[in-house]
N, C-alpha and C positions, 0 to 999 in steps of 0.2 A: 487520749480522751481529754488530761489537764490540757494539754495544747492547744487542743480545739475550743475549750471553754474560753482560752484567754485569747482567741480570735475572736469571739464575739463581744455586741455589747453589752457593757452591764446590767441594764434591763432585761435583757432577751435569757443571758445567765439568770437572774433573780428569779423570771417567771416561770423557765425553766425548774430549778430547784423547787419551787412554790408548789409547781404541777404535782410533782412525782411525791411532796410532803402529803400534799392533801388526798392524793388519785386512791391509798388503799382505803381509807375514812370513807369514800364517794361508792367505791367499791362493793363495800363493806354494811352500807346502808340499808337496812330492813325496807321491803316496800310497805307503800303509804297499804293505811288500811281503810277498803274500800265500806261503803254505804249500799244497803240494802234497802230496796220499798218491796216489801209483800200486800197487795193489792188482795181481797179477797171480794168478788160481785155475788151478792145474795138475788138469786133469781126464782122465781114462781110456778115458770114454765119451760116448755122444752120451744116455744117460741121466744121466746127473752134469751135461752141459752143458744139458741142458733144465731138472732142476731147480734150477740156480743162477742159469739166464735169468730163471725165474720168481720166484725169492727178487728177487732184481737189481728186476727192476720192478713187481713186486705191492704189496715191502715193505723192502725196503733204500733206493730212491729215494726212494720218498714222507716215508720216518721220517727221512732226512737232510734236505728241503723242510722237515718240519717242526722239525728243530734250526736251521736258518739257512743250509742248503745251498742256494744258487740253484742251482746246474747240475750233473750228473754225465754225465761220459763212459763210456761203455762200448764198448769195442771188439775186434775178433776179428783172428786172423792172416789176409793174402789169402789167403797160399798155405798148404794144409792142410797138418800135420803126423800124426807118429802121435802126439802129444800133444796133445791140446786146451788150448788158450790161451783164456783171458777177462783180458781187462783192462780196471779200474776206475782211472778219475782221479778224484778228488774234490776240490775248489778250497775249503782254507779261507781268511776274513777273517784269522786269527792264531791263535796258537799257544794260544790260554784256548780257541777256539773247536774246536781241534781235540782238546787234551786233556778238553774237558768231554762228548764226544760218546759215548763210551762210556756212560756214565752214561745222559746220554740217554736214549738207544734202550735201558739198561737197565728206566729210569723208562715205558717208550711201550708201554703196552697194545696198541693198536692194531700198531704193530710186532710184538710177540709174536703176537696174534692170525694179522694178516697172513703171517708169515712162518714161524709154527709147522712145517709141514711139514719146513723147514728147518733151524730152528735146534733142531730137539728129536730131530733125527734118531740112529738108532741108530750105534754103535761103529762097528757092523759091515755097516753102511749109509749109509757120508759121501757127502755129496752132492760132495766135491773129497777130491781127491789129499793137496794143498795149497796154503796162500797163503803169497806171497810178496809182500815190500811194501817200498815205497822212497819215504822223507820228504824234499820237496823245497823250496827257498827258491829264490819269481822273482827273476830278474836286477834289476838298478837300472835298465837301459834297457826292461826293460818288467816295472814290477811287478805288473801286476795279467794275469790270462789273458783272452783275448779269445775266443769262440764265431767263427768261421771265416766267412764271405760267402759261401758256396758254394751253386749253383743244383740242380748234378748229383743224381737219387737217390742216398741213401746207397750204393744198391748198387752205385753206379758209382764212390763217390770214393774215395780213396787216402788216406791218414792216414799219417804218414812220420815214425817216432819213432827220435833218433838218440842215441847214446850215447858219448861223450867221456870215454875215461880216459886221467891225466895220469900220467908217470912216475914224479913228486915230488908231494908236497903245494905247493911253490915253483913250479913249473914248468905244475903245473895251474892255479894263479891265472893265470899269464901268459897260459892259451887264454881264463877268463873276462872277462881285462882286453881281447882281441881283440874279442872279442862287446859289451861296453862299450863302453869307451872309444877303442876301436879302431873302433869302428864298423861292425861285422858283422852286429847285430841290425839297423842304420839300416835295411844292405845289401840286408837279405833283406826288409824292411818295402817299399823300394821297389820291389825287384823283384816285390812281388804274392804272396810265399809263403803267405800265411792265416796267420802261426805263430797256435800256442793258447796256449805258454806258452813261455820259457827258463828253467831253473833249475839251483842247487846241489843238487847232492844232500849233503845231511846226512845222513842213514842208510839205510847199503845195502851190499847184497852185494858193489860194485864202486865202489869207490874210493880215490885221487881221482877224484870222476866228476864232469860236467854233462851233463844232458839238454836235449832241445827236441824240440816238435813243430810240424811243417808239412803244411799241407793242401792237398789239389787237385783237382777235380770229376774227371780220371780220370788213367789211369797216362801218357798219351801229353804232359798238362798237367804232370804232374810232369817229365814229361824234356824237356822243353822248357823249363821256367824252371830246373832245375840248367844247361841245356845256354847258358841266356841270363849263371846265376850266374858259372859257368864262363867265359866268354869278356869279362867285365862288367870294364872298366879298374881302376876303383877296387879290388875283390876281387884280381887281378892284382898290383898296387900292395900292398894289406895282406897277401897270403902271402909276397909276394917280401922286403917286411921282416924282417933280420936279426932285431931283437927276437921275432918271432915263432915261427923256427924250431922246430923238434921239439917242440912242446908237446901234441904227442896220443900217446900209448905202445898205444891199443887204440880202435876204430870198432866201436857193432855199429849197424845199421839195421835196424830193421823195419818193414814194410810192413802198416798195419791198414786195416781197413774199419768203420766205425761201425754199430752196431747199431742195428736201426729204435727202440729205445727210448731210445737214445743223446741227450742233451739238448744236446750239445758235438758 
């Protein structure tokens, strides 16, 4: 091996050496952590939610597949309201990929074409009430979203998106540092929860806040692994920790179902 080194030249040696210093660092490197947009469409009727189903997967999904979006969620409330809910996840790579997307789909014929109905709609004929939207940043313990293992049809499983606001802006890191470094996401990884994502929320109606979602083939699977979370020593062991204390000020949960076009 010495012999062969001192056949070559000393550059091509140095770059060499340089590679193999730096290659287990490069290795080694945690991936980037990705950006969240939860879109939620506040709708009136079952005419506003049919055309926005259809905007959603004629020409909204496919014009994101063709920015660099691999997967979008879409999902509805179980239990019906007298407001109709649609809510959109959509998982960016990073922050360039998520500001250039406007553009985009401004630049994408085929999206206008596609989705004209919708997006060229009259005043006084909106296909939505309105949108509401919340930019979010995955945890360090899991930063990239994961699509869920699940067998069940859509129409049976449970989608379980929770809502975390902290008293303080001080007092809300101390619930994210639980889910970190405390070891809550491990928690809920090995109890089998499916999560899709945990994150900060950076901008939004409600905060200090952190979000997460967890999946389950049906409602009776969901109360049985809270019912396992719940009795689980370790969990037990991390609430009971002082450090821990009072760092949730407001809980909401909702209960979704994934839409048959739902890709997440």
């Amino acid at each position: 091996m010495k012999k062969c080194l001192r056949l070559l030249p000393l550059s091509l040696v140095l770059l060499l050496v340089l590679c193999c210093a730096t290659m287990p660092a490069a290795l080694s490197k945690a991936p980037e952590r990705q950006l969240y947009e939860l879109k939620v469409y506040h709708l009136k009727n079952a005419d506003q939610e049919a055309r926005v189903d259809k905007f959603l997967q004629q020409a909204y999904i496919p014009a994101l597949h063709r920015a660099g979006v691999k997967k979008v969620g879409v999902f509805k409330p179980v239990e019906a309201k007298d407001e109709r809910l649609i809510y959109v996840y959509v998982p960016y790579t990073s922050m360039s990929q998520f500001l250039q997307l406007p553009q985009k789909l401004q630049q994408d014929k085929k999206y206008a074409a596609d989705g004209k109905e919708y997006l060229e709609a009259a005043h006084n004929n909106a296909p939505f009430e309105r949108i509401e939207s919340t930019l979010l940043r995955a945890f360090e313990d899991m930063p990239q979203f994961e699509v869920p293992n699940l067998k069940a049809p859509k129409s049976e499983r449970v989608y379980e998106l929770r809502s975390y606001e902290g008293p303080t802006e001080k007092i809300y890191q101390n619930k994210v540092q639980m889910f970190n470094q405390g070891g809550e996401v491990k928690l809920f990884k090995r109890l089998g929860f499916n999560a899709v994502f945990y994150a900060d929320v950076l901008v939004g109606s409600k905060m200090p806040n952190l979000m997460y979602m967890t999946t389950f083939e049906n409602r009776a699977s969901r109360d049985e692994h809270w019912k396992a979370f719940g009795a689980d020593p370790e969990w037990k062991k991390l609430s009971s920790m002082e450090e821990y204390q009072n760092n949730v000020s407001h809980a909401d949960i909702i209960f979704l179902r994934p839409t048959e076009y739902s890709e997440i």
